[in-house]
ZADO-1210 file (C-alpha; in nm, 4 decimals, padded with zeros to 6 digits):
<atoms>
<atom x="07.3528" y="12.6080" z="11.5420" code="UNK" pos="1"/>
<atom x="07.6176" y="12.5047" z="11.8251" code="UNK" pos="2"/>
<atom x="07.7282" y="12.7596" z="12.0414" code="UNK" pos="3"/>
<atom x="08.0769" y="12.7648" z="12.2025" code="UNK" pos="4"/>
<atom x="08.0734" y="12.7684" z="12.6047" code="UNK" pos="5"/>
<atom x="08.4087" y="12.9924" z="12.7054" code="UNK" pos="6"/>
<atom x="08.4648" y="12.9599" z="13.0401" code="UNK" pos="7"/>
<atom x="08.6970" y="13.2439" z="13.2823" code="UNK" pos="8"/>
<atom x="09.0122" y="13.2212" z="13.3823" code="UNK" pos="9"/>
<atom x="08.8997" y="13.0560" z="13.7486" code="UNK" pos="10"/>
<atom x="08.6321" y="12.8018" z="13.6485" code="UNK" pos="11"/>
<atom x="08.8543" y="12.6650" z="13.3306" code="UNK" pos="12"/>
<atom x="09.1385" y="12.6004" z="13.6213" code="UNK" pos="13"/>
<atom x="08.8373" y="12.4522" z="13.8424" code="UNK" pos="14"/>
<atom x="08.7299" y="12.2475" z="13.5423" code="UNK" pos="15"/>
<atom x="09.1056" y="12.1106" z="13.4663" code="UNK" pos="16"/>
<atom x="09.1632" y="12.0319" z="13.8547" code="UNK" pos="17"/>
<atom x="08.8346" y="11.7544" z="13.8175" code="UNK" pos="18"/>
<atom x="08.9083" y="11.6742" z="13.5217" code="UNK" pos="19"/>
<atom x="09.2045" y="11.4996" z="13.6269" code="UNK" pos="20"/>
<atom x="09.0840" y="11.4167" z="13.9261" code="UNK" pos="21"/>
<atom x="08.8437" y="11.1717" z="13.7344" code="UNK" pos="22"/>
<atom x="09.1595" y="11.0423" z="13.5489" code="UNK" pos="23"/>
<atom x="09.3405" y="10.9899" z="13.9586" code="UNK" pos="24"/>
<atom x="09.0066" y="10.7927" z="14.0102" code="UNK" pos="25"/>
<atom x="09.0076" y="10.6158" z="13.7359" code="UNK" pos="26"/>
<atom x="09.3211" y="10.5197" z="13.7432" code="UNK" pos="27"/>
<atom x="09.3407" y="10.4013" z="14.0778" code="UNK" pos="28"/>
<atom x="08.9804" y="10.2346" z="14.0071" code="UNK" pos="29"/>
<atom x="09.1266" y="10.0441" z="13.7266" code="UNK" pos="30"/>
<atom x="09.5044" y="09.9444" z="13.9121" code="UNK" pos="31"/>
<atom x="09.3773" y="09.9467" z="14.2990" code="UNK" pos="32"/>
<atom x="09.0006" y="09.8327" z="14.2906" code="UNK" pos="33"/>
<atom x="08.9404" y="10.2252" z="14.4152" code="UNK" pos="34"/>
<atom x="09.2071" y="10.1468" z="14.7117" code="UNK" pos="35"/>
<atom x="09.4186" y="10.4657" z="14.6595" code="UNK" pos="36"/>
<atom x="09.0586" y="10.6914" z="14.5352" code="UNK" pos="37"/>
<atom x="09.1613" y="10.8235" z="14.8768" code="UNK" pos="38"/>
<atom x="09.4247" y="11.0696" z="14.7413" code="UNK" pos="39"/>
<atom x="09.1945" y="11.2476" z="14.4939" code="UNK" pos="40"/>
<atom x="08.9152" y="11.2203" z="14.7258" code="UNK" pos="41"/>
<atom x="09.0914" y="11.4628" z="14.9425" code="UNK" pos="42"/>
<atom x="09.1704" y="11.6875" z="14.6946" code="UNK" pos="43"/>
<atom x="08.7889" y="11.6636" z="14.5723" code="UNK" pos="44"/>
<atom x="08.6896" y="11.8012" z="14.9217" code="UNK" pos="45"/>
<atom x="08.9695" y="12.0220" z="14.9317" code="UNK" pos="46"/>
<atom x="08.8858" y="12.2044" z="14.5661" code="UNK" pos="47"/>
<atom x="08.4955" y="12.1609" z="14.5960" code="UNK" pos="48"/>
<atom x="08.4430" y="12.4911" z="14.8299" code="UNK" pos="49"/>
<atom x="08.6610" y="12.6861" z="14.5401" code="UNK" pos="50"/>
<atom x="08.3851" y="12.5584" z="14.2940" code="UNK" pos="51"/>
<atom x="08.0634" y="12.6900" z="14.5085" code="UNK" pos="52"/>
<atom x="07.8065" y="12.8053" z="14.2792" code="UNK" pos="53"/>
<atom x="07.9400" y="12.6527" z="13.9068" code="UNK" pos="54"/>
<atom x="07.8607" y="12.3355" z="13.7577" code="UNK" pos="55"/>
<atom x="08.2319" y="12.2109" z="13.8520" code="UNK" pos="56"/>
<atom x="08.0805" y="12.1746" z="14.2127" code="UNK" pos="57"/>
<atom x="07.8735" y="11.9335" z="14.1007" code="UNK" pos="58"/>
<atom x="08.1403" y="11.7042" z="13.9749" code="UNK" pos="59"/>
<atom x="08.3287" y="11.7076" z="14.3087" code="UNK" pos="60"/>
<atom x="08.0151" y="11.6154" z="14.5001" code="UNK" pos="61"/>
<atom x="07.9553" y="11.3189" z="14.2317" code="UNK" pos="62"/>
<atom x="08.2999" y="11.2155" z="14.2630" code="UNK" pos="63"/>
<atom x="08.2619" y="11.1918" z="14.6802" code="UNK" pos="64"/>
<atom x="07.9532" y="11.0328" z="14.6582" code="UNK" pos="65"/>
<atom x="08.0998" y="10.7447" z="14.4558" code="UNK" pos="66"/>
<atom x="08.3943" y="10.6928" z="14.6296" code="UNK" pos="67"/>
<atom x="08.1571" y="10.6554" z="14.9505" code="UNK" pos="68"/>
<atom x="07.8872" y="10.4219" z="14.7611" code="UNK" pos="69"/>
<atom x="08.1372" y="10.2068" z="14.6023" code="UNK" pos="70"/>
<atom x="08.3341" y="10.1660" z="14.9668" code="UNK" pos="71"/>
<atom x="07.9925" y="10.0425" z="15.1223" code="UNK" pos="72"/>
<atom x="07.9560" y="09.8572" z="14.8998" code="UNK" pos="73"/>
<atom x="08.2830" y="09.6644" z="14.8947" code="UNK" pos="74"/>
<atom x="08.2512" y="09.6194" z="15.2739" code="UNK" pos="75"/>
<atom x="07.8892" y="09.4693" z="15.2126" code="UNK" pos="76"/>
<atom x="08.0814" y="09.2382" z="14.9839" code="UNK" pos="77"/>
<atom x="08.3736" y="09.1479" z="15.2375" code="UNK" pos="78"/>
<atom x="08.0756" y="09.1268" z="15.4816" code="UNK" pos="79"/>
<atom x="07.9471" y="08.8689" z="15.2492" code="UNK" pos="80"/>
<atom x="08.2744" y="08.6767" z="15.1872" code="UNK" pos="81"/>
<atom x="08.3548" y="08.5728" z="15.5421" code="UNK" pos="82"/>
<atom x="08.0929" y="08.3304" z="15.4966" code="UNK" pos="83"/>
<atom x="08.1484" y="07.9704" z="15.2914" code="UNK" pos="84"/>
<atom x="07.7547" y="08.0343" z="15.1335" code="UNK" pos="85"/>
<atom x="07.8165" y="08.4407" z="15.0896" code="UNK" pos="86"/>
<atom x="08.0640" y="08.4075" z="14.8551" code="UNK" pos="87"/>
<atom x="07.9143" y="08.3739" z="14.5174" code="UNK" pos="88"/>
<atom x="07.6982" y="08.6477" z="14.6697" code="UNK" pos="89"/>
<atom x="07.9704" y="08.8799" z="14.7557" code="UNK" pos="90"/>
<atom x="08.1406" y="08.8206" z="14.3688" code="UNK" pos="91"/>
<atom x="07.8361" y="08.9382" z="14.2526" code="UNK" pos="92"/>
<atom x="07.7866" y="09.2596" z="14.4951" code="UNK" pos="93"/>
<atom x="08.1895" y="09.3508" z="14.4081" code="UNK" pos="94"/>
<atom x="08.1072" y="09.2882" z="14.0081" code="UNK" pos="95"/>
<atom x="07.7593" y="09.5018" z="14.0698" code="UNK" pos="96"/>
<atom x="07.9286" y="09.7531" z="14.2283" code="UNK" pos="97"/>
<atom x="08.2707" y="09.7916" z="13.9957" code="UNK" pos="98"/>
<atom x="08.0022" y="09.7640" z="13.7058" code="UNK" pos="99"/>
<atom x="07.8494" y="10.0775" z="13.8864" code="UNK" pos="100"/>
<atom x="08.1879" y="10.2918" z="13.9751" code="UNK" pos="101"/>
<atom x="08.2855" y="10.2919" z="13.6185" code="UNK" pos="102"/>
<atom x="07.9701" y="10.4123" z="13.4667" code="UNK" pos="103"/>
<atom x="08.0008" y="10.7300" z="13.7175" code="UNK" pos="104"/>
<atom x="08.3376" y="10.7497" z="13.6307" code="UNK" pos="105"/>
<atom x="08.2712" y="10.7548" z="13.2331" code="UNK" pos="106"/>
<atom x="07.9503" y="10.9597" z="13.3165" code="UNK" pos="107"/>
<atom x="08.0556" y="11.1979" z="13.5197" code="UNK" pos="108"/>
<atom x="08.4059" y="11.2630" z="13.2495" code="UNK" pos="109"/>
<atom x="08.1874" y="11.3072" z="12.9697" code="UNK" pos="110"/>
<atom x="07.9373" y="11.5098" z="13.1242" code="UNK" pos="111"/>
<atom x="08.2358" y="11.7642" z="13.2635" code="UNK" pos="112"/>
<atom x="08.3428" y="11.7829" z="12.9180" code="UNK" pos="113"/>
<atom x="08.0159" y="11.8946" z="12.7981" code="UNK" pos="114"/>
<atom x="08.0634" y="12.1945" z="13.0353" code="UNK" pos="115"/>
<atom x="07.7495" y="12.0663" z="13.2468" code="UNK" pos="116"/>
<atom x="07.6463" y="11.9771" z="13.6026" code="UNK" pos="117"/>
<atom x="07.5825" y="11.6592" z="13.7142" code="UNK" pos="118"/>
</atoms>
């Protein structure tokens, strides 16, 4: 038998707040390559103190950490590119790591909306 998570007031507003803050990611993932991530990223380190001790925290922390990854490893890949032999290298690091941003996007959405941590 399922049973029904109902969540206060507070954490339902904390829960709505990342929840579209994976959609601002995701969209700018999808239309920028991540290049404007940095407007929700501030607001994920802005709300994530608000979320201290439910599974919403979790989320914002998940959400930082791939902004950071993926932005290493697009300069790894622009590191790559400046060279004439780097290049197919660098296609493959960006592919890897776009490959890599959307599965924590789609991971981390689903995994909100089962009301769990991450």
């Amino acid at each position: 038998m399922a049973q029904e998570l109902i969540l206060d007031a507070q954490t339902d507003s904390a829960k709505n707040w990342a929840f579209w803050l994976y959609v601002a990611h995701a969209v700018s993932f999808f239309f920028s390559l991540g290049a404007f991530s940095i407007i929700p990223l501030l607001f994920n380190y802005s709300k994530r103190d608000g979320t201290r001790g439910t599974f919403i925290e979790s989320h914002h922390s998940w959400m930082i950490r791939s902004f950071w990854w993926y932005v290493l490893w697009v300069v790894v890949g622009a590191a790559l590119f400046v060279t004439f032999f780097g290049i197919p290298a660098a296609i493959v690091v960006w592919g890897v790591a776009w490959i890599w941003k959307a599965y924590r996007l789609i991971r981390g959405w689903v995994t909100l909306n089962q009301n769990q941590p991450i």
